[in-house]
C-alpha positions as CSV (number, residue, x, y, z in Angstrom):
1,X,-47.4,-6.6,-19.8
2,X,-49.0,-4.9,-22.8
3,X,-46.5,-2.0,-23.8
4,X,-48.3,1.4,-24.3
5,X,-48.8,2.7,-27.7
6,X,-46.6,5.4,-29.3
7,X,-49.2,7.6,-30.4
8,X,-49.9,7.9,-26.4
9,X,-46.8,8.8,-25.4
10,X,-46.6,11.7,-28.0
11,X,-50.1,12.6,-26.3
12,X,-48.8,12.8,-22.8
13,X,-45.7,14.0,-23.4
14,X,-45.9,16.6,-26.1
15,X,-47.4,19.4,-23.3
16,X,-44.2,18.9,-21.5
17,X,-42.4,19.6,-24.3
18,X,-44.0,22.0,-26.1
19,X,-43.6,23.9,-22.1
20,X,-39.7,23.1,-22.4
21,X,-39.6,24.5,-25.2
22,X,-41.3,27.8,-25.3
23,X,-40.5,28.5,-21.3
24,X,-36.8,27.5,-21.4
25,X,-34.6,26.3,-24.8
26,X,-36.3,29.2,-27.4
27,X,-35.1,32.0,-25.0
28,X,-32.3,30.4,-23.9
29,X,-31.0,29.9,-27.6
30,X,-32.7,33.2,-28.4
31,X,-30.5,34.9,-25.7
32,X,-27.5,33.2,-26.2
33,X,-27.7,34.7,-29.9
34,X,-28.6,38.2,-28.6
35,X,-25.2,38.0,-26.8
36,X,-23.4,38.5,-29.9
37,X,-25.5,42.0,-30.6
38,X,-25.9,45.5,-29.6
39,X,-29.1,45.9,-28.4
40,X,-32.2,47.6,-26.2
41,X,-35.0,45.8,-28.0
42,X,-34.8,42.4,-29.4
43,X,-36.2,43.9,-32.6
44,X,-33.6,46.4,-33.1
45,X,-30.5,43.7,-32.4
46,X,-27.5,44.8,-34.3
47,X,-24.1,42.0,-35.0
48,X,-20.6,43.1,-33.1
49,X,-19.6,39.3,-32.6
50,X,-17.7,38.9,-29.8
51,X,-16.8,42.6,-28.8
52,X,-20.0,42.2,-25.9
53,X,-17.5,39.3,-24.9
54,X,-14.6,41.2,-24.6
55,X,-16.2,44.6,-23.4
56,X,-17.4,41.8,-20.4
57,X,-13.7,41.6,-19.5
58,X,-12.3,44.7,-20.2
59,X,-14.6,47.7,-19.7
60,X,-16.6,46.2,-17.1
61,X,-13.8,45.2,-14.4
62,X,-17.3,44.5,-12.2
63,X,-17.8,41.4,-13.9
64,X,-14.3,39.8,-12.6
65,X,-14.1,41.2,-8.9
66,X,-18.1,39.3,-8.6
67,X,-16.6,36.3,-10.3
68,X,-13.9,36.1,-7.6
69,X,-16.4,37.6,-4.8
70,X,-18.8,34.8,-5.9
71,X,-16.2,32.0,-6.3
72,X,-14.7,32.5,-2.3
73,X,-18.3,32.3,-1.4
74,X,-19.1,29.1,-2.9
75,X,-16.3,27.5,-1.5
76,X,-16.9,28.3,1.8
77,X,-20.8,28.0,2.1
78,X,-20.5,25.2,0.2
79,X,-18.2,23.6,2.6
80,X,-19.6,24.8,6.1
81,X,-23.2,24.1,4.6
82,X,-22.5,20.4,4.5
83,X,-20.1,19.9,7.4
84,X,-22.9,21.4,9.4
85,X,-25.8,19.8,7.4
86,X,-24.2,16.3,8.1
87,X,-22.9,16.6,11.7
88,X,-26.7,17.7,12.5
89,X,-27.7,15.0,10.8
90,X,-25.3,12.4,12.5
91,X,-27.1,13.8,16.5
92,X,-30.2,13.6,14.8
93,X,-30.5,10.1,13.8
94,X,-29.1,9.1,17.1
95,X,-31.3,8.4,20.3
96,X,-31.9,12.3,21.4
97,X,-35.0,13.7,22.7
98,X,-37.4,15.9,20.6
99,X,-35.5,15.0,17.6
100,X,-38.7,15.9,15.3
101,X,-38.9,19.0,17.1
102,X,-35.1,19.8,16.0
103,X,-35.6,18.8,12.7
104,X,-38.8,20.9,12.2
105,X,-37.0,23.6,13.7
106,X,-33.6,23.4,11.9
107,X,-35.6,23.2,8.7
108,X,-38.0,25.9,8.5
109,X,-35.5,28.8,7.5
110,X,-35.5,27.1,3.9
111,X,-38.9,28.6,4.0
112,X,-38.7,32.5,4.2
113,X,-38.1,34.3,1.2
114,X,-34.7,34.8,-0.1
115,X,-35.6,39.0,0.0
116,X,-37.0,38.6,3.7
117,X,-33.8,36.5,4.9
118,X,-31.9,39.3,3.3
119,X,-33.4,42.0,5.4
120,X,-33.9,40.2,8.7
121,X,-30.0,39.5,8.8
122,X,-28.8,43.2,7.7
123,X,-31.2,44.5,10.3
124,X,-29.4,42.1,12.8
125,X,-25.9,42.3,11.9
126,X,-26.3,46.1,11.8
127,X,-27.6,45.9,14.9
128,X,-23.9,44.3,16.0
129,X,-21.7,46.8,13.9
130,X,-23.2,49.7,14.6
131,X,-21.6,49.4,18.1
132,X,-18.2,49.9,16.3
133,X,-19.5,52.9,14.4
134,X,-19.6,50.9,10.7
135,X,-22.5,48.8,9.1
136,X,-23.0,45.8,6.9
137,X,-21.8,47.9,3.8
138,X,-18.9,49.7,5.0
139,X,-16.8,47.2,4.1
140,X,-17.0,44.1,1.5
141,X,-15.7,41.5,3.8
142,X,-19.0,42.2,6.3
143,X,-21.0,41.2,3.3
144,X,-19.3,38.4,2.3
145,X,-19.3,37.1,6.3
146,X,-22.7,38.2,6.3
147,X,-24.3,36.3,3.4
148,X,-22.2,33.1,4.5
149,X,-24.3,33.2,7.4
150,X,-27.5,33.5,6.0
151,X,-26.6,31.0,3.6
152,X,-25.7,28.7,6.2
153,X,-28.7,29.3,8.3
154,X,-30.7,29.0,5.3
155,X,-29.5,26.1,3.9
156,X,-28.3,23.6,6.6
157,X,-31.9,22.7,7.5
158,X,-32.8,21.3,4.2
159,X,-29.5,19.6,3.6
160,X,-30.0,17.7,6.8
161,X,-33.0,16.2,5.7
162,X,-31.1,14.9,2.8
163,X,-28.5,13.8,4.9
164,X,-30.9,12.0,7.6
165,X,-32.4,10.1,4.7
166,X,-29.0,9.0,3.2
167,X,-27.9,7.6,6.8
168,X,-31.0,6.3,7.8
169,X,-30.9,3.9,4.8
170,X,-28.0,2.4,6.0
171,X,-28.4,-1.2,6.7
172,X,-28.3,-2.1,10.9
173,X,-27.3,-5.1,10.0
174,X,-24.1,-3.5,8.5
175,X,-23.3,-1.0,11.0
176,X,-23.5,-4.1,13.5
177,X,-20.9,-6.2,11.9
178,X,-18.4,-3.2,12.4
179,X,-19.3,-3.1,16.3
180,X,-18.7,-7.1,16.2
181,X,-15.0,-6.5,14.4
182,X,-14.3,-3.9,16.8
183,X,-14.6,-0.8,15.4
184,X,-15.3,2.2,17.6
185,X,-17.8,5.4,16.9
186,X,-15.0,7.5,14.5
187,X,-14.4,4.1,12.4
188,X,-18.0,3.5,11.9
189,X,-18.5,7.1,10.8
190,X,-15.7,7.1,9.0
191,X,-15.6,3.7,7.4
192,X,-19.2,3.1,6.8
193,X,-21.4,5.6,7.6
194,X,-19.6,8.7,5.1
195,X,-19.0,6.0,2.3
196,X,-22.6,5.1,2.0
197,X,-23.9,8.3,2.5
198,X,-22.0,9.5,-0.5
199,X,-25.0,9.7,-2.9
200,X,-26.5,12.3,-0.4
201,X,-23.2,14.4,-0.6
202,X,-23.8,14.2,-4.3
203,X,-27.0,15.6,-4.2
204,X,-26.3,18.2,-1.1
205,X,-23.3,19.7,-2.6
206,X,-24.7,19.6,-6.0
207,X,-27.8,22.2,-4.7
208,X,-25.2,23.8,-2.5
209,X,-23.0,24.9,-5.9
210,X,-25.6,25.3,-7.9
211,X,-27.6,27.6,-5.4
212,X,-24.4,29.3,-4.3
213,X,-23.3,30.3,-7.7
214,X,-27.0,31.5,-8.2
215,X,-27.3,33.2,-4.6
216,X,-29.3,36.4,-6.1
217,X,-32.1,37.7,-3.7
218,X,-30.2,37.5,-0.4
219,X,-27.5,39.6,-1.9
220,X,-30.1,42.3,-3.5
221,X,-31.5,42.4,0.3
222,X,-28.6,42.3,2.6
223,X,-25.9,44.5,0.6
224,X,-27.4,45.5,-2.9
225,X,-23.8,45.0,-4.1
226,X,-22.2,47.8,-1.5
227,X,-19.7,49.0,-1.3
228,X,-18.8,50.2,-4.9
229,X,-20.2,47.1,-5.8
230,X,-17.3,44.7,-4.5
231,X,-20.1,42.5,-2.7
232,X,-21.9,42.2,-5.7
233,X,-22.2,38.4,-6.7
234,X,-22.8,37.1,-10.9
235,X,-26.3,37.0,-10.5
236,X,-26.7,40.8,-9.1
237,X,-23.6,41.8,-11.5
238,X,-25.5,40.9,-14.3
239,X,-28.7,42.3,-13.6
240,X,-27.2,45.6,-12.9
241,X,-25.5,45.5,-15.8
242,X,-28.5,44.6,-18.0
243,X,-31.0,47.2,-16.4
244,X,-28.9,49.9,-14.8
245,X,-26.6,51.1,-17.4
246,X,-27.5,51.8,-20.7
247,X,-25.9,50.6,-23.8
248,X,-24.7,47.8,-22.1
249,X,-27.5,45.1,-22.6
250,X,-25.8,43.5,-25.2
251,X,-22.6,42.8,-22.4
252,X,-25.6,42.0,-19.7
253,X,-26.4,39.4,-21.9
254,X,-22.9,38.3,-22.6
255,X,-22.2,37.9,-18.8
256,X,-25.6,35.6,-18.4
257,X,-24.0,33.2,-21.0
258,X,-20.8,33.0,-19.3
259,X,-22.5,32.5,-16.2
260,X,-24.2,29.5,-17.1
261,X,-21.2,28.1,-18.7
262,X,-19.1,28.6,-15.8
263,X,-22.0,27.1,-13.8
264,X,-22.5,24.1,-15.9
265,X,-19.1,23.4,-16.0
266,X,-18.4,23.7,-12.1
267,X,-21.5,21.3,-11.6
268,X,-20.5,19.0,-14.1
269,X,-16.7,18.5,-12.3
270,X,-18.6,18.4,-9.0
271,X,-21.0,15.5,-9.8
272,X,-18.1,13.6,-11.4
273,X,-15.9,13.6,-8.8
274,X,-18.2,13.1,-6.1
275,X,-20.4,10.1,-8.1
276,X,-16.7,8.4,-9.0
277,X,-16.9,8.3,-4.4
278,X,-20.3,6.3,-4.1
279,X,-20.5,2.9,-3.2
280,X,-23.1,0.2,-4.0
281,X,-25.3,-0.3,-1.0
C-alpha cells in the first residue's frame, strides 16, 4: 500500500493543531503562569510567586472543606454509579422483556442539562424535607445525599451502555465451557463475566472520576454551595473564588491549577490500577 505523503499529513492535521493549541495549551500555560500573580486583568499581572499558593491554604479555609466535601463524593458516586451501572447491565443482557425500552429509558437522564437536573431534584427533595420543617440547604449532608442522587440517576444510564457493550462481547462459546465444568450463575459472573468486562470498568470509572471531580452545574443548581458554603464542591469553590471576591483572582487561579493536578493525578492512579486488572479476550 502506497504510504501517504508528509506534506499531507501536515495539511490535514495542522487545523487540529493549530485548534489545540489556541483553544486549550496557550491558556492553559497562560493560566498556569497567571497563578503565580496578583491580578484583575491579564495586562496588569503583577509576581508574588507562590504566596496565591499559600493564601489557597491558609486564608481561604473554603478551598480545603470542598476538597474533602468533593473527595467523599467521588468515592461514593463513583462506587454506587458502577455497582448500579453494571448490575443493570447484567438483567439487561439477559432474556427480559422490553429490554430496549429499559435501556432507552434508563439512559435518557444523561440528556438533560446539568443546570435543569439541578433544579428538578431541589424542587423534589424539598418537596420531601419541607415535611420536617428544613430544606435541601439547611444542612450540608442533604446536599451531599442530594447530589449523590442526581449523580447517580444521571449517570447510571450511560454507564450501562458501556457496560452492556463490554459483556455482550464476551465470547458464548466461553461462557459455555464454564456451564460444561460446572460452574453455577455467581462463578460465571464472578469468574468470567467481571474479568473480561474489565476494560469497560476502565473506561466507566475513568468518566465516573473524572466527571465526579468536575461535578459543577448540578451543584450551582441544587445547593449553590449552601450552607456557608460547606456543600460547595472544587469546581463551584473556584469560581466563587475567582468572580465573587475581589482581590482574590490570582488564588482563583491558584486553586484551578491545583485542581487539575489533583485531578490528573487521581485519574492517572485510577487507570493504572484498574488496566493492571484487564485480561486479554
Amino acid at each position: 500500500m502506497q504510504k501517504m505523503p508528509l506534506k499531507y499529513y501536515v495539511l490535514f492535521t495542522l487545523p487540529t493543531i493549530l485548534a489545540f493549541l489556541i483553544a486549550f495549551l496557550i491558556p492553559f500555560l497562560a493560566g498556569i503562569g497567571l497563578s503565580f500573580t496578583e491580578f484583575t486583568a491579564v495586562t496588569d499581572a503583577e509576581w508574588v510567586g507562590f504566596s496565591n499558593y499559600i493564601r489557597a491554604f491558609t486564608e481561604d479555609q473554603t478551598f480545603v472543606n470542598a476538597l474533602i466535601f468533593t473527595v467523599k463524593f467521588a468515592v461514593v458516586s463513583v462506587i454506587l454509579i458502577n455497582v448500579f451501572a453494571f448490575l443493570l447491565a447484567v438483567i439487561l443482557t439477559r432474556k427480559v422483556k422490553a429490554t430496549n425500552i429499559f435501556r432507552t429509558v434508563f439512559f435518557m437522564p444523561n440528556l438533560i442539562g446539568g443546570i435543569i437536573l439541578g433544579y428538578i431534584w431541589q424542587l423534589l427533595i424539598n418537596g420531601i424535607l419541607i415535611n420536617f420543617g428544613v430544606d435541601i440547604t439547611f444542612d450540608a449532608q442533604y446536599g451531599f445525599w442530594g447530589l449523590i442522587v442526581l449523580m447517580n440517576w444521571q449517570m447510571v444510564g450511560y454507564m450501562m451502555i458501556i457496560y452492556i457493550a463490554g459483556i455482550q462481547a464476551i465470547s458464548p462459546e466461553l461462557i459455555e465451557a464454564a456451564k460444561i465444568d460446572g460452574a453455577n450463575t455467581w462463578q460465571i459472573l464472578k469468574n468470567v463475566t467481571i474479568p473480561m468486562v474489565m476494560p469497560a470498568v476502565t473506561i466507566c470509572t475513568f468518566l465516573t472520576v473524572a466527571n465526579s471531580f468536575k461535578l459543577f452545574d448540578q451543584n450551582l443548581a441544587l445547593t449553590a454551595g449552601a450552607p456557608d458554603r460547606a456543600s460547595a464542591m472544587l469546581a463551584l469553590d473556584i469560581f466563587t473564588t475567582f468572580y465573587n471576591r475581589n482581590g482574590y483572582e490570582g488564588v482563583g487561579q491558584a486553586k484551578a491549577v491545583l485542581f487539575f493536578i489533583i485531578v490528573a493525578l487521581i485519574v492517572l492512579l485510577q487507570l493504572r490500577l484498574t488496566r493492571t486488572r484487564e485480561v486479554e479476550s
